[in-house]
Each structure stands twice: as C-alpha cells, then as structure tokens.
C-alpha positions as CSV (number, residue, x, y, z in Angstrom):
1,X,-5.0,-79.0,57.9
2,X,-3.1,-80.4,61.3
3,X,-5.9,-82.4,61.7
4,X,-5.5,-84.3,58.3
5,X,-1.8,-84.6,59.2
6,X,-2.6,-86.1,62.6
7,X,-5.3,-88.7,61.4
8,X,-2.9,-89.7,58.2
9,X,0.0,-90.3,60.6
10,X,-2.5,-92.2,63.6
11,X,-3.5,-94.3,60.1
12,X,-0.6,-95.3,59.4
13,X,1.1,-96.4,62.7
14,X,-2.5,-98.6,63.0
15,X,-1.5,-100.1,59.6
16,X,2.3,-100.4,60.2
17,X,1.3,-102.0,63.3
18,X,-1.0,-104.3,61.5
19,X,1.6,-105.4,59.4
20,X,4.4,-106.0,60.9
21,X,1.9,-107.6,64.5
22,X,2.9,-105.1,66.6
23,X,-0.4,-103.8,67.2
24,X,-0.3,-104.7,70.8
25,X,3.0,-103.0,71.4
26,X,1.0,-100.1,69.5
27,X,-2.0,-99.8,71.7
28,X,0.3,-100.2,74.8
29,X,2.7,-97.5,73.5
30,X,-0.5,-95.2,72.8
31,X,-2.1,-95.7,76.8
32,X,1.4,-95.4,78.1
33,X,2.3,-91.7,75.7
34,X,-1.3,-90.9,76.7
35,X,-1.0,-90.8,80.6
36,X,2.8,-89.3,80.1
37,X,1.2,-86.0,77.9
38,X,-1.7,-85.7,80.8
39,X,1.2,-85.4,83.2
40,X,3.2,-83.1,81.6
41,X,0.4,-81.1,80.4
42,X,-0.6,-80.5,84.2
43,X,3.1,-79.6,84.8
44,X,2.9,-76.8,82.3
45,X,-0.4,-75.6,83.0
46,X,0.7,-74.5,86.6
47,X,3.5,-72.5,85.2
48,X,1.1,-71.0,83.3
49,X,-1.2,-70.0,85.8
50,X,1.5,-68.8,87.8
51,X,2.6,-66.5,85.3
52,X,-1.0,-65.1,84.0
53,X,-1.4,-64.4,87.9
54,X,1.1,-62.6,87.7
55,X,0.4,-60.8,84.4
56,X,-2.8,-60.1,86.4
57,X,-1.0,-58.6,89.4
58,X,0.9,-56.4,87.7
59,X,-1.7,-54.9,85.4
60,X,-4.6,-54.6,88.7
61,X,-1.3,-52.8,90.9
62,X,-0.1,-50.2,87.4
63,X,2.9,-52.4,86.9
64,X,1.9,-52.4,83.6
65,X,1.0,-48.5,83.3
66,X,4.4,-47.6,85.0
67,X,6.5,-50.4,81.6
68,X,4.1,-48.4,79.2
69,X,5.7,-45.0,80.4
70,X,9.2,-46.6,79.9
71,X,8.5,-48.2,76.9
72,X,6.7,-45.4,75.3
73,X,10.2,-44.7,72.7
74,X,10.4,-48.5,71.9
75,X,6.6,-48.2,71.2
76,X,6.2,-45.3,69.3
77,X,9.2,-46.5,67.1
78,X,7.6,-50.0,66.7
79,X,4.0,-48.8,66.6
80,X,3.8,-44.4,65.2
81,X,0.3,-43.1,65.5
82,X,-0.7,-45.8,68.2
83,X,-2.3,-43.7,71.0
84,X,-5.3,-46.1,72.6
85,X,-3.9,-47.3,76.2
86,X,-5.5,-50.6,76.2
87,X,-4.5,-51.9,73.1
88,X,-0.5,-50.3,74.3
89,X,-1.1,-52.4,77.7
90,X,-2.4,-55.2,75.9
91,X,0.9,-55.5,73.5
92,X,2.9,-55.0,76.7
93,X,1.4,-57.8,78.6
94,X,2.0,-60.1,75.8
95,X,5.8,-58.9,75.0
96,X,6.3,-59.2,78.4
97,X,4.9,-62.8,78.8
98,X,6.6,-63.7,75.9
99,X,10.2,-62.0,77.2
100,X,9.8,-64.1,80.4
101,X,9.7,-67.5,78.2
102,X,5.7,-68.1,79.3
103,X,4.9,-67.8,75.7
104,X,1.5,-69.7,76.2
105,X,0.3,-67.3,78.6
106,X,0.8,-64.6,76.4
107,X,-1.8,-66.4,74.1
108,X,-4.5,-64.1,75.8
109,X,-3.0,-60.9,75.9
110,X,-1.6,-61.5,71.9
111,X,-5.4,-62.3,71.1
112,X,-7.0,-59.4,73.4
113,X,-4.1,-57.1,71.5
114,X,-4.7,-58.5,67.9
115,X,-8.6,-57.7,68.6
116,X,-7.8,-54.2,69.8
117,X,-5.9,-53.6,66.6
118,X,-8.3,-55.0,64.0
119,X,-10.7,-52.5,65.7
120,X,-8.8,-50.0,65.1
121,X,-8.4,-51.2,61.5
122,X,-12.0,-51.0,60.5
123,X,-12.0,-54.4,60.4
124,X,-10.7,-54.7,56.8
125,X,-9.5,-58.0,54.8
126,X,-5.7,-56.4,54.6
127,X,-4.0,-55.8,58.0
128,X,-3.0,-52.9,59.0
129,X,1.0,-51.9,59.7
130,X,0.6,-52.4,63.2
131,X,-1.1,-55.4,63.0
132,X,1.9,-56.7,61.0
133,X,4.5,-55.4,63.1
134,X,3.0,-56.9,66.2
135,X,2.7,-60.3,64.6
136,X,6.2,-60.3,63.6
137,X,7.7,-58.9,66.5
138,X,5.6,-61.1,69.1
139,X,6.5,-64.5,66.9
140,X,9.9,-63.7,67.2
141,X,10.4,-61.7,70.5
142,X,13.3,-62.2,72.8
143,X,13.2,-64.7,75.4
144,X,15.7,-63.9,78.5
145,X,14.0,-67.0,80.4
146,X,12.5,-69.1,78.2
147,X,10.4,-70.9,80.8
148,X,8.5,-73.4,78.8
149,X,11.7,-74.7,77.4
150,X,13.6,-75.0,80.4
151,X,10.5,-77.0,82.0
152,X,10.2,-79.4,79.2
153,X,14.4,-80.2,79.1
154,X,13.7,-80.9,82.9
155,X,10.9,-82.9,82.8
156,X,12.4,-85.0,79.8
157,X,15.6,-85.5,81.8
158,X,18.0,-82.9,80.7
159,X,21.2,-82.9,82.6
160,X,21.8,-79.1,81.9
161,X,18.2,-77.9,80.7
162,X,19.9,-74.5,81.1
163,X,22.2,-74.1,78.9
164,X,20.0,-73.5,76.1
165,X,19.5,-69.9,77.8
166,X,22.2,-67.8,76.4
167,X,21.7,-69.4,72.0
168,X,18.1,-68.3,72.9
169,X,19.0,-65.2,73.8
170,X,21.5,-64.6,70.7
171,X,18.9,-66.4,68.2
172,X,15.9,-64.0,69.7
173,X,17.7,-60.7,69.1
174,X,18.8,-61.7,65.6
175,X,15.4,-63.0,64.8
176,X,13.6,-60.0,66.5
177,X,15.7,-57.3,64.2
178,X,15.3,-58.8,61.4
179,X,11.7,-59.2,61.3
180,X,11.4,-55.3,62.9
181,X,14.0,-54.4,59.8
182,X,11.4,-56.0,56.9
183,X,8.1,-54.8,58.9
184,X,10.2,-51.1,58.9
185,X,10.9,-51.7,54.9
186,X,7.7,-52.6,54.0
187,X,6.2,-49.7,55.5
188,X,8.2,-47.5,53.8
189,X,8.0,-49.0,50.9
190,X,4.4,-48.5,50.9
191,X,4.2,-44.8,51.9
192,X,6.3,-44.2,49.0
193,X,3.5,-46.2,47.0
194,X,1.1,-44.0,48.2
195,X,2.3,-40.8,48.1
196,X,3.1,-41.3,44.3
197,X,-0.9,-42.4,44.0
C-alpha cells in the first residue's frame, strides 16, 4: 500500500511541476533531497551500529541474563506461563533497545522475539496473548533517551533538540499503561469466555 501512496504523490509533483514549469526546480529539488537523505541516513546508521554492538556486548558478557533475573516480576506479570530463556532475552533486548530511544535497532531483537513467540504458538492464524502483549507494549514502550529523535532535531538544526526528553518520557508511560491495561482486559475477558465454554 505505501508504495501506491509514494508513486501517486512522485506523480503528482511530476505533473504539478509540468504545469505550473517548474519541472527544473523539481528535478533539482529531488538530486538535492536525494544526497541530503544519503547523508543523514549514514548519520543514523552509525548510531545504530553503535547501539546493536552494544546489544551484542551485553548479551555475549550475561548483561542480559543478569536484566532477566531483575526483570523476572515485570515479566511474569506482562508475559504468565512464559518460561523459554531465549525468547525472555530476546524481548529484553528489544525493550531495552527501545527504552534507550535506538528503536531501529531493536528491529532485530522485536523480529527474533515475535519468531520465538509464534513458535511457541503453533504457528496459528490468531496470535497468541503474548504475542499481543509484546506488540503493544514494544510499540509503545518508554523511551528515557530517545536517541533517534534527539539525532534527527540535531541534524535538522534544533536549537534545544533536548527538550523533547522529559513530554517523551510523560507521553511513553501514559501510552505504555494504557495499552498493558487493554492487553490485561482482553485477556481476562477471554478466560472468562472460555471457562463458560
């Protein structure tokens, strides 16, 4: 579907530009945006590759073992019944990714996780509550640094590129108990469905 959307709207700046004879201003605007998304695509891909090294670090040295142990309440709260240790590291690595702001890098560790889980699920159609949980709590997790943000404000000239810190902060908690509170009622809601069946 996004690709529809991004050949209708490439259409119709060609044709806007046609009209109204801008169409040199147009292919000058498109080289120029072009080289300007290169750079700032390299910028963010070293933040990235500083961060999965991390990520890597920290799983190869049991940084990553030692968060499990501590986590293991918030876990079992978020995820009962959910015993396998590589699919709990895997969900780990990617809250912790995304709690550091690298959100991109935690692309790996959500997909390794979301793999794990649909395993674990049989493979069905319909996910399981787990699966659902970790969607909703991973798309709306809390960001104390938000990283990726903070770089693009600086590289697009923000005089105070941190000040969007502390709304993130507020708008990630709110966000994050919210969708934990429907995954929660939803869950109950359908033990109660099947106990009754």
């Amino acid at each position: 579907m996004m690709n529809y959307i991004w050949i209708a709207m490439l259409l119709l700046g060609i044709a806007f530009a046609g009209v109204t004879g801008q169409m040199a201003a147009f292919s000058d605007q498109i080289l120029s945006n072009a080289g300007e998304a290169v750079e700032f695509v390299i910028g963010l891909a070293g933040i990235m590759g500083v961060w999965s090294g991390i990520m890597n670090i920290a799983r190869k040295t049991g940084l990553i073992d030692a968060a499990a142990r501590l986590a293991a309440p918030v876990m079992r709260f978020l995820f009962p019944g959910l015993t396998d240790k590589e699919t709990v590291s895997a969900i780990l690595m990617s809250f912790m990714a995304n709690v550091f702001g690298a959100g991109n890098s935690a692309t790996v560790f959500s997909l390794q996780a979301m793999t794990l889980l649909d395993r674990q699920n049989g493979g069905r159609e319909t996910a399981s509550n787990a699966m659902c949980m970790f969607l909703a709590v991973n798309m709306s997790m809390v960001q104390l640094v938000p990283i990726t943000v903070l770089a693009i404000r600086s590289e697009t000239g923000s005089a105070n590129p941190e000040s969007i810190i502390i709304p993130s902060i507020l708008a990630g908690l709110f966000s994050m108990a919210v969708s934990i509170a429907l995954c929660k009622y939803y869950e109950r809601r359908d033990r109660k469905k099947w106990r009754r069946s």
